[in-house]
N, C-alpha and C positions, 0 to 999 in steps of 0.2 A: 559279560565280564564277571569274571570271580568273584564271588563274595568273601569278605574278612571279619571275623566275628571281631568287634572293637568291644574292649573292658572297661569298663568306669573305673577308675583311679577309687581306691577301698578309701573313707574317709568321707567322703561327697555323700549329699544329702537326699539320695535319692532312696523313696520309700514308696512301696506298694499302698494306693487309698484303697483298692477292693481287691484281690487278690483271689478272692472266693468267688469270682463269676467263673462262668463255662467258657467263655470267648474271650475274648478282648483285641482292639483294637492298634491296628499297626499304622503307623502317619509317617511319610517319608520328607525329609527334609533337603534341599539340595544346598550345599555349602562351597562358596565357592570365591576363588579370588586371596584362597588365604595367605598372609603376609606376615610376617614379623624378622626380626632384626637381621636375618642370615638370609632375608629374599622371599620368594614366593613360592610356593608348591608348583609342580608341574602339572596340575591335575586338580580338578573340582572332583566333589567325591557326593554322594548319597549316604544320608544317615539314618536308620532307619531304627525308628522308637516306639514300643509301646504306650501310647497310651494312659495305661491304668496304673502302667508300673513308673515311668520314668519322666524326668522332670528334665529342664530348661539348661539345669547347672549341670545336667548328664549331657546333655548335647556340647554343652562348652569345654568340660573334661576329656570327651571323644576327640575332640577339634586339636587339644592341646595335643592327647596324645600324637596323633597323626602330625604336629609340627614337632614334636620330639623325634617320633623316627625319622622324619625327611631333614634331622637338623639343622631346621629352619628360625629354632630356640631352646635355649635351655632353661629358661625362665617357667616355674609353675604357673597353674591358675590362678594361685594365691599371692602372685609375686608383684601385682599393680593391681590398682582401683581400674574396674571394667562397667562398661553396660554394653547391655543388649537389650535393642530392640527388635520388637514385630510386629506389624500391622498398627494401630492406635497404642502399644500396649508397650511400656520402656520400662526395665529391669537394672537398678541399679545394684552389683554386688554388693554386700551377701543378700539384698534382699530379693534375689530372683532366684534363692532356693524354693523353689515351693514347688509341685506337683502338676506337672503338664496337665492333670486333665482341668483343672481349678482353670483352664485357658481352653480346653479341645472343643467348647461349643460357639468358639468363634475362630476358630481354625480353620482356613479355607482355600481352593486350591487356589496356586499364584499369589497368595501375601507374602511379604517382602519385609526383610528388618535388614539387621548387620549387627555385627558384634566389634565396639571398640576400646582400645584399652593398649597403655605403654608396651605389654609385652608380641601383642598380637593385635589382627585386622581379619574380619571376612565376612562374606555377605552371604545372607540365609533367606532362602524362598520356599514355601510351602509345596512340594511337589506336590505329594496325595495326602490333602487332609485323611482319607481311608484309602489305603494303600491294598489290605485285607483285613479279613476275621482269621484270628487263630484259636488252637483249642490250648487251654490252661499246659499240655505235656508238649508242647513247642514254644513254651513263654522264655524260657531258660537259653533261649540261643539268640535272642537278640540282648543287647544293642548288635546291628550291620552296620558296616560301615562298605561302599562299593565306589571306588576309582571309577571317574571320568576323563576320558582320552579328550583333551581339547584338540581338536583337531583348523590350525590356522596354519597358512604359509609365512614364509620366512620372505615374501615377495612384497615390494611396496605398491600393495593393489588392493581393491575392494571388494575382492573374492570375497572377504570374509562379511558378506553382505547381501543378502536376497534382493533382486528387483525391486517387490512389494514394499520392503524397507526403505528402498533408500528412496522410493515416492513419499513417504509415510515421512519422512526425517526432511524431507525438503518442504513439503506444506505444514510440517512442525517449525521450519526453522523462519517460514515466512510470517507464522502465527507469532512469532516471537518477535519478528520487528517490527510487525502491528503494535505489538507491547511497550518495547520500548520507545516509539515512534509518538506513543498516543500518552495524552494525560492522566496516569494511570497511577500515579503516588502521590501522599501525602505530605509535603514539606512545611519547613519554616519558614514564613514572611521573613524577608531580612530586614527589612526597616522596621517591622512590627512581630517579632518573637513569637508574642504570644496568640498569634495570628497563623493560620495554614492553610496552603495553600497546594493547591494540584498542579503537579508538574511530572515530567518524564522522570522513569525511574532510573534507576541510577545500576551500571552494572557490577556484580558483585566482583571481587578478587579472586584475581588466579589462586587456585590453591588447589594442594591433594593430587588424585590422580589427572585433572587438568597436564600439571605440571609432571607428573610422571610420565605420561605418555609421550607429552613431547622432547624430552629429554630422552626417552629411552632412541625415538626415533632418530635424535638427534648425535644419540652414544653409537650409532648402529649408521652414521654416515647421508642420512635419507634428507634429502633436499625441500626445502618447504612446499613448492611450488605441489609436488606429487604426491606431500604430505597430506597437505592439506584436501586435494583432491581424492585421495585414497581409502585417509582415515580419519582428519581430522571433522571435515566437515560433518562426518556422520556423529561424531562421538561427543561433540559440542555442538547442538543444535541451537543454540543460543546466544552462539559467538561469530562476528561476521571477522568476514575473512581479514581484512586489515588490520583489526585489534589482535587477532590471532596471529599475523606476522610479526606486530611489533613485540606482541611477547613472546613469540618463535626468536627474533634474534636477541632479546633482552637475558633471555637466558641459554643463549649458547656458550657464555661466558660462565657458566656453572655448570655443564651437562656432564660434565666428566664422573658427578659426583652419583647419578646414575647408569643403570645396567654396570657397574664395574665387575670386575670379574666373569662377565656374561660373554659370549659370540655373539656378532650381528645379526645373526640366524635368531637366537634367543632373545634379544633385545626386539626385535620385530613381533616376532610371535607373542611375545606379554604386551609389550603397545595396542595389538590387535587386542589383546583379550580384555583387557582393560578399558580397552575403547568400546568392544561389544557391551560391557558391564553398563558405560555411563552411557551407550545411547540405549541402553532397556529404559535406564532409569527416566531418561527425558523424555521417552517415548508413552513410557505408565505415567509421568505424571503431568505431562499435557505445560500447556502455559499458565501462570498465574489470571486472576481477572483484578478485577481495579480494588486497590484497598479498602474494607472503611474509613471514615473517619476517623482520627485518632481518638477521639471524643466517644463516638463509639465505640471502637475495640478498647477504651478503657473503662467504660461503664461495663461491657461484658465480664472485664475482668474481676472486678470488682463483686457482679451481683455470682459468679463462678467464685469467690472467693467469700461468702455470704455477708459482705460488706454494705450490702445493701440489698432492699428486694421489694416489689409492690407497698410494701407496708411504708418501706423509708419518706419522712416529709422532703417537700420538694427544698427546704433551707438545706436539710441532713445531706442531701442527697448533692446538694449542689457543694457544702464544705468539703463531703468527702474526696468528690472529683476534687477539689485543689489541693487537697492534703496528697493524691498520689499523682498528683501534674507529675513530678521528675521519673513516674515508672516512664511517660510516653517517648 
C-alpha cells in the first residue's frame, strides 16, 4: 500500500538528541481503532518514526492530523487534557514531550498502550521496535504514515476469527470462571469492618467498547442469539452468556444512540473490529490470579512511596499502616 509522507504540526516539541550519527533507527508503530467525536476511521494506519529524531507527542500530532482529514474532529492536540500509555510507561500531557529515544531501550516488538483524552481515542502497538537502519540523507522523509485496509464482513459470523483463536478464547474464557468461581478477592467482614475476608470476586461494569459493540450490533438489526455466537463470546471472554443477555436487552432501549448515521453493513463491520481489538486484549493479558492481602498491597504501597522501609520500628511501622487504612 502507498505510503504518505505525514507532517508534524510546526510548534510541537519535537527535537533531534543526536542528529550527528551515520544511521539511525526506524520503529514502526501500528495505530489503530481511532475514534473521536465524528466516529471512527475506516482504517488502522502505520506510523513510522525515527528514533533519534522524534518523540511521543510527534506520534500523537500525526494521529491528530490523520483525524482532521478523515473529519473525524476538529479539535486540536491541545484542545483536552490527554494521556498515553505504552507498555509499564504512562505519559500524561504536556509531560510526554520528551524524546522517543529517552524510551527506545525498552521498546519491544508487540507492546501495547492507547492514547486517551475528550477530543480523541486510539490504540498503539509496537509493530517493529527496528523496523531498519537508515543513512542521515533519507532522515528528512519520515515521519510515514501508511493506511491499513481492515478487511471484516458486513455478515453476522465469525469469519472474522481464526480456528486457533477461538480454541484459545474458549480455554480463556473457562480460566475466567475458574476465577470468578473460586475465592479469589479480598472483602470486608460485614459484621466486622475492619476484618477481611476472601470471597468471589465481583464483576466489573459494562462500560466503553463493551457497550459499543453491542449496541452497534444491535443499530444494525442483529439478534442476540447469533450475536452472541458470532462475536460476542469471543470479544468478552469474561462474560457468560446470561449476564451478556440481560445487558443485550437492558440496552436496546438506548441503541439508537449508536452507529447513527452509519449502514448495517458499517455498523457490523466496526463491531467486528472492535471486537477483534478487545479479544487481543483478553487474550495478552490472560486472567487475573488471587489478590494480596489488602494489608499487603498497602505496606507495598507505602515502602513504594518511601513511607517506610527495613529501617522503620515495628510501633512506626504499624501507626503508619492505620494512618493510610482509608487508601484500602
Amino acid at each position: 500500500m502507498e505510503s504518505i509522507r505525514a507532517s508534524v504540526p510546526t510548534g510541537g516539541p519535537s527535537e533531534a538528541s543526536n542528529l550527528n550519527e551515520t544511521t539511525f533507527t526506524v520503529c514502526r508503530f501500528l495505530v489503530k481503532d481511532l475514534h473521536a467525536k465524528n466516529g471512527y476511521a475506516d482504517s488502522d494506519f502505520y506510523v513510522d518514526l525515527v528514533v533519534e529524531k522524534h518523540t511521543l507527542y510527534d506520534l500523537v500530532s500525526i494521529v491528530f492530523g490523520i483525524l482532521h482529514a478523515n473529519k473525524l474532529t476538529d479539535d486540536g492536540i491541545d484542545s483536552h487534557l490527554w494521556s498515553l500509555n505504552l507498555g509499564e510507561t504512562k505519559f500524561s500531557e504536556p509531560w510526554c514531550r520528551r524524546v522517543l529515544n529517552s524510551i527506545a531501550t525498552s521498546l519491544s516488538d508487540g507492546q501495547q498502550g492507547g492514547f486517551e483524552g475528550e477530543s480523541a481515542s486510539f490504540g498503539v502497538v509496537v509493530e517493529k521496535s527496528v523496523l531498519e537502519e537508515i543513512e542521515a540523507s533519507t532522515i528528512q522523509s519520515y515521519p510515514k504514515t501508511i493506511p491499513i485496509s481492515v478487511e471484516v464482513s458486513s455478515n453476522i459470523d465469525d469469519d472474522w476469527v481464526a480456528g486457533p483463536t477461538k480454541f484459545a478464547c474458549e480455554e480463556l474464557r473457562s480460566n475466567w470462571d475458574m476465577y470468578y468461581s473460586g475465592d479469589n478477592a479480598w472483602k470486608r467482614c460485614k459484621r466486622n469492618p475492619k476484618k477481611w475476608i476472601l470471597g468471589k470476586p465481583s464483576r466489573t461494569r459494562w462500560e466503553g467498547d463493551e457497550l459499543r459493540i453491542m449496541g452497534l450490533l444491535l443499530s444494525a438489526g442483529a439478534k442476540f442469539k447469533e450475536s452472541w455466537r458470532s462475536v460476542l463470546r469471543y470479544a468478552f471472554p469474561d462474560r457468560v452468556e446470561s449476564g451478556t443477555s440481560y445487558q443485550w436487552y437492558q440496552l436496546r432501549r438506548d441503541a439508537s444512540c449508536y452507529g447513527q448515521n452509519m449502514s448495517v453493513e458499517k455498523c457490523v463491520r466496526l463491531a467486528k473490529r472492535l471486537a477483534r481489538s478487545s479479544m487481543q486484549k483478553f487474550l495478552d493479558g490472560g486472567v487475573p490470579r488471587r489478590e494480596a492481602h489488602p494489608q499487603v498491597r498497602l505496606e507495598a504501597n507505602l515502602r513504594k512511596r518511601g513511607l517506610i522501609d527495613d529501617t522503620t520500628s515495628p510501633a512506626t511501622k504499624k501507626e503508619r499502616l492505620r494512618t493510610f487504612q482509608g487508601e484500602l
